[in-house]
N, C-alpha and C positions, 0 to 999 in steps of 0.2 A: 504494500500500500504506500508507503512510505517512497520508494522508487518509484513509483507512477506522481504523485503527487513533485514529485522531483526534477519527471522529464518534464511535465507539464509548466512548472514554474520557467525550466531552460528553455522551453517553446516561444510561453510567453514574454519571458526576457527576453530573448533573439527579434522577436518580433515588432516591441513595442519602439527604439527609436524608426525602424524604420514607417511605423504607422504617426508617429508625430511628426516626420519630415514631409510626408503627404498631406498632413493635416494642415501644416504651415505652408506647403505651394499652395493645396487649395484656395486657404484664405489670401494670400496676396494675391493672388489671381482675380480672387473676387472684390479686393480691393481696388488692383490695377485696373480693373473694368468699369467699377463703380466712378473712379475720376476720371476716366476717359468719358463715358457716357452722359456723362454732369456737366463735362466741359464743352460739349458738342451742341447744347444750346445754351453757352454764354451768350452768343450775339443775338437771341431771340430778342427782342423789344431794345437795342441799341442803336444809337445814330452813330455810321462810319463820318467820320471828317478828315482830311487831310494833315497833312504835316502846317500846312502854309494856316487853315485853318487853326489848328493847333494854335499856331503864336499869333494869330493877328487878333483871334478871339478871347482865348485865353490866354497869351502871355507865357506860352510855355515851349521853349525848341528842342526838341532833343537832341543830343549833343553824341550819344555814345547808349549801345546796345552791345554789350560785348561778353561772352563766356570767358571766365577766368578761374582764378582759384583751382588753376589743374584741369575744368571743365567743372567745379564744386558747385558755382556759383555765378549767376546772370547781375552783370554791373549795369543799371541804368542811371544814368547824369541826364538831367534835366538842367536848362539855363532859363531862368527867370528876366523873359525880357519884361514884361512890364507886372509889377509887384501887387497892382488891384487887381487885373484881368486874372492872374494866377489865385487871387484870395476866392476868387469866384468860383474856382471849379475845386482847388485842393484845400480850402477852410472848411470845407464841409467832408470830414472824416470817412465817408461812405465811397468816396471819391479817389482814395489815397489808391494810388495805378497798382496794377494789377498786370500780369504778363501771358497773352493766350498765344501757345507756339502751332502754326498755323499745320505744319508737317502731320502732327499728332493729335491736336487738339489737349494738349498738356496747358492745364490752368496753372500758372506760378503765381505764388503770393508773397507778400514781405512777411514777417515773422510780426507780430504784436505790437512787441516793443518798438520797435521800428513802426508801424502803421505810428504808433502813439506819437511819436517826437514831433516837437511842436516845431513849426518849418516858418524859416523867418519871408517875410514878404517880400523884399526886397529888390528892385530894380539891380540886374544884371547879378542875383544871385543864382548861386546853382542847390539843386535838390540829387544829393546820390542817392538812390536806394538799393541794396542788395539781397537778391531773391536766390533760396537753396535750389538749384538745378538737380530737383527729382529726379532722379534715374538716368541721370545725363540727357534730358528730355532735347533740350536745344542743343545742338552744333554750332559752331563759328558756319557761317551762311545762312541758318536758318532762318525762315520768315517772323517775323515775333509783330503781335497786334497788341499796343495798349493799351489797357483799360481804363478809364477812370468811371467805374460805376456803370452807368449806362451811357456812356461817350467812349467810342469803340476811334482808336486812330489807327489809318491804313498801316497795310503791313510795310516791314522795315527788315532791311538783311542786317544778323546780327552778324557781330567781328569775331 
């Protein structure tokens, strides 16, 4: 009895990481699908506007779209040409840009903390922000569309 109860314990110890390493593809799997699918109607009820749009309305040029950090991390610089026109779209926190990468439909976001910092208004300042490059989502060339909320800016080849 004892011996049977013995193999049976070696069976299931043999068995059991490889039934948690299934259990764990599964779920990312099912996560990786769920932010694909989430991100594929961000543009639902958004107005596309150009770059020239961008700054003539808002106040806002972007300067630099670029993978860095090894490929870690997506660097967005923003130049603050006129310091009211930018209060209008980025003072209101719901607003704070957002990164849709057109190749995949991969949504990037800034971390929190970063959303929270308060961003000075200033004529010919600039706004960096740095967003974690999920899964290597963007390449240097990729398409990247800004977001600010539901102000969608045409796509832009990253560096």
């Amino acid at each position: 009895m004892t011996a049977i109860l013995a193999a049976n314990r070696s069976r299931t110890t043999k068995y059991l990481p490889i039934a948690i390493i299934l259990a764990l593809l599964v779920a990312a799997f099912f996560a990786w699908n769920a932010t694909r699918t989430r991100s594929a109607s961000v543009l639902d009820g958004t107005t596309m506007i150009s770059q020239t749009v961008l700054e003539e309305k808002y106040g806002l040029r972007v300067n630099l779209i670029a993978v860095t950090a090894a490929g870690g991390m997506v660097d967005l610089r923003l130049k603050i040409t006129d310091g009211e026109k930018a209060k209008s779209l980025l003072g209101d926190k719901k607003h704070f840009p957002a990164l849709l990468i057109k190749e995949n439909n991969v949504l990037l976001r800034a971390s929190e903390e970063t959303a929270k910092q308060e961003i000075k208004f200033e004529d010919n300042g600039d706004v960096f922000v740095l967003f974690p490059n999920s899964g290597n989502a963007l390449k240097p060339g990729g398409s990247v569309i800004i977001l600010f909320g539901d102000i969608a800016v045409e796509a832009i080849n990253a560096q």
